[in-house]
Every structure is written in structure tokens, then in C-alpha cells.
FIMAR-298600 format. One record per atom (N, C-alpha, C, O, CB): residue number from 1; residue in one letter; chain; atom name; x, y, z. Coordinates in Angstrom, 3 decimals. Glycine has a CB too. Layout:
residues N
zanu,vodo,migu,lumro,c1,c2,c3
NUM,A,A,CA,X,Y,Z;
...
//
This chain:
residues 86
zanu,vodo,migu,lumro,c1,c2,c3
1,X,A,N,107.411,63.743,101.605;
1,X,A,CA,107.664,62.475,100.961;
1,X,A,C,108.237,62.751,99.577;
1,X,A,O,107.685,63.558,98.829;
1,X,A,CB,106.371,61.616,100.879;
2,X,A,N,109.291,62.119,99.244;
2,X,A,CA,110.043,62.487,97.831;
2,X,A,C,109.800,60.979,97.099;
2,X,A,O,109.954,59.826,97.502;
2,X,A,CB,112.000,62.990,98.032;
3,X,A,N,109.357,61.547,95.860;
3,X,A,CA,108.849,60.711,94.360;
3,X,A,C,109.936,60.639,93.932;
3,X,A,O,110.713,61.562,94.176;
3,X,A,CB,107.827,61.352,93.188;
4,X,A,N,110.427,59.352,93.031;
4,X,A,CA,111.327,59.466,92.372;
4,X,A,C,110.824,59.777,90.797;
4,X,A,O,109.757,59.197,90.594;
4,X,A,CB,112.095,58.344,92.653;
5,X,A,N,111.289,60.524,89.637;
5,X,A,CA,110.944,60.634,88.284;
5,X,A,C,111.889,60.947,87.738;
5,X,A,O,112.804,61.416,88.416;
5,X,A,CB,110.025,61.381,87.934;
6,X,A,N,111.997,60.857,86.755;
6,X,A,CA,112.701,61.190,85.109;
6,X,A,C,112.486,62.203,84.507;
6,X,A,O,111.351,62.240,84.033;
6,X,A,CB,112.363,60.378,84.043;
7,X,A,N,113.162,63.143,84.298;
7,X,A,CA,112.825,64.403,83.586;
7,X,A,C,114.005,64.779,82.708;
7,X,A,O,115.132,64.394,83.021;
7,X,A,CB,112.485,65.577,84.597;
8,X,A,N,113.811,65.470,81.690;
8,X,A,CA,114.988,65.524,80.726;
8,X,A,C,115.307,67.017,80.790;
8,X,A,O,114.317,67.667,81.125;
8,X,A,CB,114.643,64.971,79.131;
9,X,A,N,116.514,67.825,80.542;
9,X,A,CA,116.909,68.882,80.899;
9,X,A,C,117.462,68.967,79.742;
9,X,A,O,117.651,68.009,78.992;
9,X,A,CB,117.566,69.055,82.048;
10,X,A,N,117.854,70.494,79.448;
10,X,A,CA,118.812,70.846,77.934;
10,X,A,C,120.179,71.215,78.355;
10,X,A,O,120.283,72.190,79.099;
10,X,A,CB,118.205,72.286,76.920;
11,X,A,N,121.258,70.571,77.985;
11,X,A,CA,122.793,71.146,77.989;
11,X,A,C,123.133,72.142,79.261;
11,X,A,O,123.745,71.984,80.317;
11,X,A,CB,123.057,72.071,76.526;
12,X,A,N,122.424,73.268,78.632;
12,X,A,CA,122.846,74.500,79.614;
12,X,A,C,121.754,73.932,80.736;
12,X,A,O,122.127,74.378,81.821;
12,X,A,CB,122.544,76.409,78.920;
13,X,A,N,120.930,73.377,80.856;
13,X,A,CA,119.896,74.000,82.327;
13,X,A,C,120.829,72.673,83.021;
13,X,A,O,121.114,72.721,84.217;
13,X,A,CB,117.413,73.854,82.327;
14,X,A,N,121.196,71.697,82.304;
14,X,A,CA,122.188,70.718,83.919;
14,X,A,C,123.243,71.209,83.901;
14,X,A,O,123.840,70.800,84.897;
14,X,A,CB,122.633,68.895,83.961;
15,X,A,N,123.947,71.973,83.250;
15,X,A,CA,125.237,72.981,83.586;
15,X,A,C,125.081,73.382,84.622;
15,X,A,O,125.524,72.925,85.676;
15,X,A,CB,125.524,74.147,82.824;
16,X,A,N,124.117,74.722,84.375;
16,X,A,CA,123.562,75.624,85.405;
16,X,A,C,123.629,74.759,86.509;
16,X,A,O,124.634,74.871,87.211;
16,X,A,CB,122.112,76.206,85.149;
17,X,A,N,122.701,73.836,86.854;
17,X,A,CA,122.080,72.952,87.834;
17,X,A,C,123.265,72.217,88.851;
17,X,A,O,123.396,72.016,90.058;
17,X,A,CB,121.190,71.803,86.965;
18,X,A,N,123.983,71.964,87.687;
18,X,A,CA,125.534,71.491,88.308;
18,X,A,C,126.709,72.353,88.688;
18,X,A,O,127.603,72.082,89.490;
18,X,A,CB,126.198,70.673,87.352;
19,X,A,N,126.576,73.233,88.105;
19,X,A,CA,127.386,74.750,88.780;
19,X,A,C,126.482,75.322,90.064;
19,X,A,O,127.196,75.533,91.044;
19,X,A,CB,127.424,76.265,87.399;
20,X,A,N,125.235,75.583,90.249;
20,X,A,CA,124.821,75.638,91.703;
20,X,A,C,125.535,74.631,92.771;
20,X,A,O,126.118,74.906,93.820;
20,X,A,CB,123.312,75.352,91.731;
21,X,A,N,125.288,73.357,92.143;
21,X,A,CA,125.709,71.879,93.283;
21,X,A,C,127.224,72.440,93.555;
21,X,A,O,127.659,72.816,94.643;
21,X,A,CB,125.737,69.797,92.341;
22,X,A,N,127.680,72.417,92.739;
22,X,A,CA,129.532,72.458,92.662;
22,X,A,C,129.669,73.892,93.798;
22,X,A,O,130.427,73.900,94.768;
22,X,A,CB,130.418,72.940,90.459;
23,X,A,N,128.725,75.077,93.392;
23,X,A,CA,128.969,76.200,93.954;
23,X,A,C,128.898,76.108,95.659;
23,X,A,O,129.302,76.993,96.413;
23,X,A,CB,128.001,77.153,93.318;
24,X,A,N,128.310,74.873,96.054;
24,X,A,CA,127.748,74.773,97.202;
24,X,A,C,126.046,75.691,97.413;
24,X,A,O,125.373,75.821,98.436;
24,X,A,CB,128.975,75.287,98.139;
25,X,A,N,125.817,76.130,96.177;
25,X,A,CA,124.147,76.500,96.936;
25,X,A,C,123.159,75.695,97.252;
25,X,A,O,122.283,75.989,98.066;
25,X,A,CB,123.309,77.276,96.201;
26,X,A,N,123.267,74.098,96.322;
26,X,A,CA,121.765,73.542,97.199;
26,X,A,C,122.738,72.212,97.176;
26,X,A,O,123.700,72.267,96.411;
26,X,A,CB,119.698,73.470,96.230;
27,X,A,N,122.574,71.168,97.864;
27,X,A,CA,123.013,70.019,98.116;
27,X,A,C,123.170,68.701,97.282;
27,X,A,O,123.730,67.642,97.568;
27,X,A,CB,122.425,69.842,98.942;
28,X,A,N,122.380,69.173,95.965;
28,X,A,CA,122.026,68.470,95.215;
28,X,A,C,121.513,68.562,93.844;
28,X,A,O,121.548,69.782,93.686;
28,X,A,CB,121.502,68.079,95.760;
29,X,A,N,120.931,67.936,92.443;
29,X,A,CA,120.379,67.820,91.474;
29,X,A,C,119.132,68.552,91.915;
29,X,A,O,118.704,69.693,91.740;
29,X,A,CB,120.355,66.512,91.004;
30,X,A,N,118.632,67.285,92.667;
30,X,A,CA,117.174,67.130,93.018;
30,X,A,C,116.936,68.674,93.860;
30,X,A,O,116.046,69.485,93.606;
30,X,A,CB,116.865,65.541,94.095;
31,X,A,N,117.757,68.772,94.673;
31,X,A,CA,117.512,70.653,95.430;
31,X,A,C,117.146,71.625,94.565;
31,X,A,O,116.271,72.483,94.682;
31,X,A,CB,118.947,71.481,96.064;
32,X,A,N,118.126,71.339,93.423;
32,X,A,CA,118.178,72.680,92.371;
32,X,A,C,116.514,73.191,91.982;
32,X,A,O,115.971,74.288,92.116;
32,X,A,CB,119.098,72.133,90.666;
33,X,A,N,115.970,71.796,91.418;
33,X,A,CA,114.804,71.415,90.442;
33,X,A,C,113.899,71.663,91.748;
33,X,A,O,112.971,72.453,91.578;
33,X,A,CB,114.779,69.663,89.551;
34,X,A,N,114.034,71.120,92.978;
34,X,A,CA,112.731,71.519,93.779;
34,X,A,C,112.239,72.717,93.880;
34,X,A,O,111.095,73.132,93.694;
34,X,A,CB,112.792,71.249,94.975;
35,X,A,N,113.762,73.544,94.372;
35,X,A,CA,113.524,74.560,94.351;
35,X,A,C,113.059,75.505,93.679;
35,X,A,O,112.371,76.398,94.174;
35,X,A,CB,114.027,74.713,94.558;
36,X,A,N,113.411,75.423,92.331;
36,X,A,CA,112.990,76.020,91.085;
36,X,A,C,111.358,75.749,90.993;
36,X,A,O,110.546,76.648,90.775;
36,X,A,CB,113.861,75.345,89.793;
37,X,A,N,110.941,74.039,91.244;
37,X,A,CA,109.511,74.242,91.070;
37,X,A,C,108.752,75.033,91.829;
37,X,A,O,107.695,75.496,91.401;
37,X,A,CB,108.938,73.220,91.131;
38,X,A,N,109.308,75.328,93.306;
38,X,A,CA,108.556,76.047,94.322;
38,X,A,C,108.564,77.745,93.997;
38,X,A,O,107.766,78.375,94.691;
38,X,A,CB,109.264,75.675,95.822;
39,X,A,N,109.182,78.355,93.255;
39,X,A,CA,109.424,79.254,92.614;
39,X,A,C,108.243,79.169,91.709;
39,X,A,O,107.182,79.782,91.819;
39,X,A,CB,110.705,79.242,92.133;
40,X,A,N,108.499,78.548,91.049;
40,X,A,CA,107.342,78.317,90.030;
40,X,A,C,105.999,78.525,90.391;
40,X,A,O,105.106,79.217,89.903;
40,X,A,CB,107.335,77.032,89.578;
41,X,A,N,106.068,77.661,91.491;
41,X,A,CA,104.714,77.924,92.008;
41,X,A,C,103.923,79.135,92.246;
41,X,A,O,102.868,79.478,91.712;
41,X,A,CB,104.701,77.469,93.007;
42,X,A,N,104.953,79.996,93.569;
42,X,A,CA,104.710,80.835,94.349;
42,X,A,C,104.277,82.135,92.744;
42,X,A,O,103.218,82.758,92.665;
42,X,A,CB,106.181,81.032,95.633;
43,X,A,N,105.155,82.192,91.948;
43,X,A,CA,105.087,82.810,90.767;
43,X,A,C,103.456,82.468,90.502;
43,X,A,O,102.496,83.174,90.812;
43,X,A,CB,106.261,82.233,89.637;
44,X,A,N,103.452,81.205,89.854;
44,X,A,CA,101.780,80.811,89.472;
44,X,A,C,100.778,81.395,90.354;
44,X,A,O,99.744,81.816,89.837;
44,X,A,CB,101.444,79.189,89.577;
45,X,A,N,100.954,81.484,91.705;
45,X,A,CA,99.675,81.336,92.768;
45,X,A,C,99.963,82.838,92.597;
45,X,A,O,99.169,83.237,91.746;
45,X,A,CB,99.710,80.389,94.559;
46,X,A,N,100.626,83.702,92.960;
46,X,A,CA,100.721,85.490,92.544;
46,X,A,C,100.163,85.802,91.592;
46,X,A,O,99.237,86.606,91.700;
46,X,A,CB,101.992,86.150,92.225;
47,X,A,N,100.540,85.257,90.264;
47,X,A,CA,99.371,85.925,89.246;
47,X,A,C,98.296,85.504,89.020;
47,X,A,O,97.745,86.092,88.089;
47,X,A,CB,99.627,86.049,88.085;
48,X,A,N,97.621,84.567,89.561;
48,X,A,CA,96.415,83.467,89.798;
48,X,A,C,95.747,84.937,90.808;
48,X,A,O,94.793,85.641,90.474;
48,X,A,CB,96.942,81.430,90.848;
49,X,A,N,96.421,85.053,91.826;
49,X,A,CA,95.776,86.061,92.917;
49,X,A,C,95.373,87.259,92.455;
49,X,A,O,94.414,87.897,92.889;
49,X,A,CB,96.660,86.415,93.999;
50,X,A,N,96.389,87.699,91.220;
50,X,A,CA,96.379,88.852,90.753;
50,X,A,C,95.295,89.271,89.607;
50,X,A,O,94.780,90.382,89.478;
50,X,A,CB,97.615,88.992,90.382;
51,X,A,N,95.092,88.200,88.870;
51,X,A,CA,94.274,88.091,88.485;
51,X,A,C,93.083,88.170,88.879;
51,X,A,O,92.342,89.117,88.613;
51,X,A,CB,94.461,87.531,88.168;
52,X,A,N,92.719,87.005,89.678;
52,X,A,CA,91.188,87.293,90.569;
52,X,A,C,91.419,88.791,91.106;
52,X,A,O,90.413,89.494,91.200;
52,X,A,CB,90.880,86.048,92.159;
53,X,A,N,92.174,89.120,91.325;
53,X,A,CA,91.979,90.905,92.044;
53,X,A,C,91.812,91.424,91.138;
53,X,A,O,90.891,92.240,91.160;
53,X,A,CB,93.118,91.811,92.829;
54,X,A,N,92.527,91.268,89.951;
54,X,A,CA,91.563,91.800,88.453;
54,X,A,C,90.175,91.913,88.125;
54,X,A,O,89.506,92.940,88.014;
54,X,A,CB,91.769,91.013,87.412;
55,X,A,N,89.885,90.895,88.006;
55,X,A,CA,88.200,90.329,88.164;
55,X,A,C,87.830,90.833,88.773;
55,X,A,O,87.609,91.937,88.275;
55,X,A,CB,87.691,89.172,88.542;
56,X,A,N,87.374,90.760,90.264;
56,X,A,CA,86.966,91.436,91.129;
56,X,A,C,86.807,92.799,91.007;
56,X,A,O,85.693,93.228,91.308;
56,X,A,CB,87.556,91.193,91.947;
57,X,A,N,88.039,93.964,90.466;
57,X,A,CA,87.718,94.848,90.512;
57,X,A,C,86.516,95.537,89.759;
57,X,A,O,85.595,96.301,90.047;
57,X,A,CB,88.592,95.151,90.454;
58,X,A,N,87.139,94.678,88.310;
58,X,A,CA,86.261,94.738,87.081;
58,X,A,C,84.324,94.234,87.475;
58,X,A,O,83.412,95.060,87.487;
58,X,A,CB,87.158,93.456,85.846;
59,X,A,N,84.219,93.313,87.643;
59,X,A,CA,83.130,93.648,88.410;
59,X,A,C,82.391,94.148,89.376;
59,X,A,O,81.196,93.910,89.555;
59,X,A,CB,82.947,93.286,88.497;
60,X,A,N,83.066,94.836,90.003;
60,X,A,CA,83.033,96.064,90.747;
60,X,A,C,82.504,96.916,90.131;
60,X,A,O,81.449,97.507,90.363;
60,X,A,CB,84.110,96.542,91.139;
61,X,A,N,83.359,97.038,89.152;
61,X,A,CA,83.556,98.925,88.392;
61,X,A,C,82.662,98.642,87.598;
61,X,A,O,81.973,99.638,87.382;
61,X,A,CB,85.151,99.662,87.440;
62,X,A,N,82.244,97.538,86.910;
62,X,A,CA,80.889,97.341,86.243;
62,X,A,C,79.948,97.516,86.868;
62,X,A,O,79.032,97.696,86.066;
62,X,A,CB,80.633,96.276,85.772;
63,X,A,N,79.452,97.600,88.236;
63,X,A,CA,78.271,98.331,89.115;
63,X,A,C,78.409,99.665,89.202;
63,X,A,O,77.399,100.205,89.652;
63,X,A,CB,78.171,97.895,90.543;
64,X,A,N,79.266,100.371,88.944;
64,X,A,CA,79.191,101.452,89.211;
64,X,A,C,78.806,101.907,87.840;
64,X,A,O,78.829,101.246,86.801;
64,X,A,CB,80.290,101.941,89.882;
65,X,A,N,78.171,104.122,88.158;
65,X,A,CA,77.914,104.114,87.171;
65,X,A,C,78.703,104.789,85.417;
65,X,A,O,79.916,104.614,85.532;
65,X,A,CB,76.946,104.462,87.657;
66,X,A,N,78.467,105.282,84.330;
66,X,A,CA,79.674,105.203,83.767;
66,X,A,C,79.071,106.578,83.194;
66,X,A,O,77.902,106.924,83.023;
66,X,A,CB,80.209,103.813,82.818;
67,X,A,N,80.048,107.108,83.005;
67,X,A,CA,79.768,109.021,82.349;
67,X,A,C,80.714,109.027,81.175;
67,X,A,O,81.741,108.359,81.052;
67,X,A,CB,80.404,110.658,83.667;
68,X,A,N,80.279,109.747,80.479;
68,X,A,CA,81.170,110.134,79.355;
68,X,A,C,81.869,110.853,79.666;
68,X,A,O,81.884,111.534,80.692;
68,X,A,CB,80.757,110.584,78.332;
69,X,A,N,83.006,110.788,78.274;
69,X,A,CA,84.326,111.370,78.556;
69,X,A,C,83.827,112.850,78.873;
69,X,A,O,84.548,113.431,79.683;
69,X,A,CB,85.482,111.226,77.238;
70,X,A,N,82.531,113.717,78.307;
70,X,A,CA,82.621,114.790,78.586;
70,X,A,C,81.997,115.120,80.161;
70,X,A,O,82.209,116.112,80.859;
70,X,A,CB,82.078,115.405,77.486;
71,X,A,N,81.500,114.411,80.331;
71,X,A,CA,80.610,114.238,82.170;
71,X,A,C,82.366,114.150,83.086;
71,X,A,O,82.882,114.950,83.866;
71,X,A,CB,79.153,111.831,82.496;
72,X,A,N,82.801,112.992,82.610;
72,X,A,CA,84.519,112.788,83.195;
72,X,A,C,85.105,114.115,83.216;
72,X,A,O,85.455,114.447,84.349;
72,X,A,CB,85.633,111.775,82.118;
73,X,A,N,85.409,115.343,81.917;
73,X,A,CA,86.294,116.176,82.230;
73,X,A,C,85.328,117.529,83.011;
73,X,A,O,85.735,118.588,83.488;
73,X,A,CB,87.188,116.497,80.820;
74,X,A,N,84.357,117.149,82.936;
74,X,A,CA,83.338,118.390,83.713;
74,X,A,C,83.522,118.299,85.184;
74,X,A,O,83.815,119.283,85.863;
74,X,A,CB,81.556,118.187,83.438;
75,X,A,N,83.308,116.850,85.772;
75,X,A,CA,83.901,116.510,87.104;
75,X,A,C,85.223,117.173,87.696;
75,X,A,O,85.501,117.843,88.690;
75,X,A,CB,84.153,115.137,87.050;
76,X,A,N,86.171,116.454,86.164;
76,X,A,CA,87.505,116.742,87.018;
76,X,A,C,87.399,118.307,87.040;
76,X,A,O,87.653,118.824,88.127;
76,X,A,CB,89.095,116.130,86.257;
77,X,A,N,87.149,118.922,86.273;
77,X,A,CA,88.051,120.520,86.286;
77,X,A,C,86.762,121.070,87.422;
77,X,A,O,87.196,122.113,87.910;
77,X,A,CB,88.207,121.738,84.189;
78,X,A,N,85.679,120.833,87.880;
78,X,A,CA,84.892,121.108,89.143;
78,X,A,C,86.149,120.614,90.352;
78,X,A,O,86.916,121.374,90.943;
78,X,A,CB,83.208,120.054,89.181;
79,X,A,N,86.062,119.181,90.471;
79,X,A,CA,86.946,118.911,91.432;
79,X,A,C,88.315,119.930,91.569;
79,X,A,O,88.785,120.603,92.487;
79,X,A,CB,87.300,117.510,91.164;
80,X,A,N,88.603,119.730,90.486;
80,X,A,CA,89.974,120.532,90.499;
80,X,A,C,90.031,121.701,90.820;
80,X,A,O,91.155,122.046,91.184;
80,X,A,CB,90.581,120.612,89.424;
81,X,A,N,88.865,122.872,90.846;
81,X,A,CA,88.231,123.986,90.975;
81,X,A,C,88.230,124.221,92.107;
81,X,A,O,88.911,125.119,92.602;
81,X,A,CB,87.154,124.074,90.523;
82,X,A,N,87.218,123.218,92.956;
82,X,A,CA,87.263,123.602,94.036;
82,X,A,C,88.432,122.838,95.221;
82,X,A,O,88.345,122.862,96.449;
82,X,A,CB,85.911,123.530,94.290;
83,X,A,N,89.251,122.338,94.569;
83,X,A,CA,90.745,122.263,95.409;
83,X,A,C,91.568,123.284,95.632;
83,X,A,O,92.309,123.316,96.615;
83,X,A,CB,91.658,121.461,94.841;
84,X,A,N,91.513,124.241,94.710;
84,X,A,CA,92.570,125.423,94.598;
84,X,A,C,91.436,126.570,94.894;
84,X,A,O,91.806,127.709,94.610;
84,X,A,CB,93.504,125.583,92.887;
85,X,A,N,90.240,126.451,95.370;
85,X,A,CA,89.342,127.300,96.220;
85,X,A,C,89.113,127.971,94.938;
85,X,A,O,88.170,128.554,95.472;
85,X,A,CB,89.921,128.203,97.633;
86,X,A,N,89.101,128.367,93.908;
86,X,A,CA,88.496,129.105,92.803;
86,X,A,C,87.088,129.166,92.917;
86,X,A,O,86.424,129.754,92.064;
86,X,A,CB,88.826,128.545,91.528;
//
């Protein structure tokens, strides 16, 4: 179902908007701007997602437990030790 509204644009963005129409890429004003909002969106809902996968991890990694930097390089050069069979 399409709303009708009023929205105000700057110089260049109905240029643009009207050089797509003229170019033949979308059929219309109204195509240009839909499209662009659905862009918008898909953009919003990705870093919305990305975020919570942020979070998530972070409270994750907050259960686990935490070693100092010197516990950290004692690990690695063990790990690393026994990769190259030393």
C-alpha cells in the first residue's frame, strides 16, 4: 500500500534522483526514494544485528575466566612450544 507525503530534498539529491529517472534505472521519483529507504533499512537492521552479536559476545567473554597479561604470554609461548614439538 503506497502513502502519499511531502518530503523536501537538497538541489543535488533531486538531480541525482532525476538523473536515475532520466537514466532509465527506476521508473520514477517515488522508486528512487523507496529504494534508497530500503537500503537504509537493510543497512540499519545489519548493524542492529551486529551489534547484538557484539553484546552477546561480550557477555560471553565476561563468564569466562581472565589472566594477566603475564598468565596470557606464559600460555602462548607453552602453546607455541608445544606446536613446533620443542
Amino acid at each position: 500500500m503506497s502513502v502519499k507525503t511531502s518530503i523536501s530534498l537538497t538541489g543535488s539529491q533531486e538531480a541525482y534522483a532525476r538523473d536515475m529517472v532520466a537514466r532509465g534505472r527506476y521508473p520514477s521519483l517515488s522508486a528512487v526514494l523507496q529504494h534508497g529507504l530500503e537500503l537504509l533499512k537493510l543497512e540499519t537492521e545489519a548493524q542492529e544485528a551486529e551489534l547484538a552479536a557484539l553484546r552477546a559476545l561480550l557477555t560471553d567473554r565476561r563468564g569466562d575466566e581472565f589472566v594477566s597479561i603475564e598468565q596470557g604470554r606464559e600460555r602462548t609461548e607453552r602453546m607455541m612450544a608445544s606446536k613446533s614439538g620443542a
